[in-house]
C-alpha positions, 0 to 999 in steps of 0.5 A, a space after each residue: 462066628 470063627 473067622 480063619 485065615 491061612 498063610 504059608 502055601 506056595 510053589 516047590 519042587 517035589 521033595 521039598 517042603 512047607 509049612 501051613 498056618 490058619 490062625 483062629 479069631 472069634 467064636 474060639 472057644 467052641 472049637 474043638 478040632 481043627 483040620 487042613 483040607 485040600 481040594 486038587 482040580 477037578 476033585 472033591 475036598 478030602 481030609 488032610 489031616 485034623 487035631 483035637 484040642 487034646 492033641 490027638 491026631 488024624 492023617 490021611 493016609 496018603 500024607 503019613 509020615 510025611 505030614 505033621 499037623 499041630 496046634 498052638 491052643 495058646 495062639 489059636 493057631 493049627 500049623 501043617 508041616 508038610 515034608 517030602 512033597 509030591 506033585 499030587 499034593 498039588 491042591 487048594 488047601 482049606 482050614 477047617 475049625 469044627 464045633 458042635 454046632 458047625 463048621 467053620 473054613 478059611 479061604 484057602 492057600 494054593 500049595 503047587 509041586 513042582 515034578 
């Protein structure tokens, strides 16, 4: 089992800027990627952005170039750094730890733009 715990979310206004941290506890050394998901109300859970435990990177393209994910394999811990927010990043954001044989997912942290 992977248990994952987020922090950082949080109210601001549009074009500011916040930092997400899931830290990993358990199972880790199954785990190759790690992600951030988001679900807005009224929407379905999306892909944010993801990384391999080699680093290589994944982004929705509605977060490019605003958003940076990265990860601390030495802290098992995978932080999204979201710059120049907007009010449809408004959303319950999840971090997801995969293995080869499952899915792990943390309880959520709100992130609220403000226009």
């Amino acid at each position: 089992q992977v248990q994952l715990v987020e922090s950082g979310g949080g109210m601001v206004q549009a074009g500011g800027s916040l930092r997400l941290s899931c830290a990993a506890s358990g199972s880790i050394f199954s785990i190759n990627t790690m992600g951030w998901y988001r679900q807005a109300p009224g929407k379905q859970r999306e892909l944010v952005a993801k990384i391999t435990r080699g680093g290589t990177s994944a982004y929705a393209d509605s977060v490019k170039g605003r958003f940076t994910i990265s990860r601390d394999n030495a802290k098992n811990t995978v932080y999204l750094e979201m710059n120049s927010l907007k009010p449809e990043d408004t959303a319950v954001y999840y971090c997801n730890a995969a293995s080869s044989r499952a899915d792990y997912w943390g309880r959520g942290t709100r992130v609220t733009v403000s226009s």
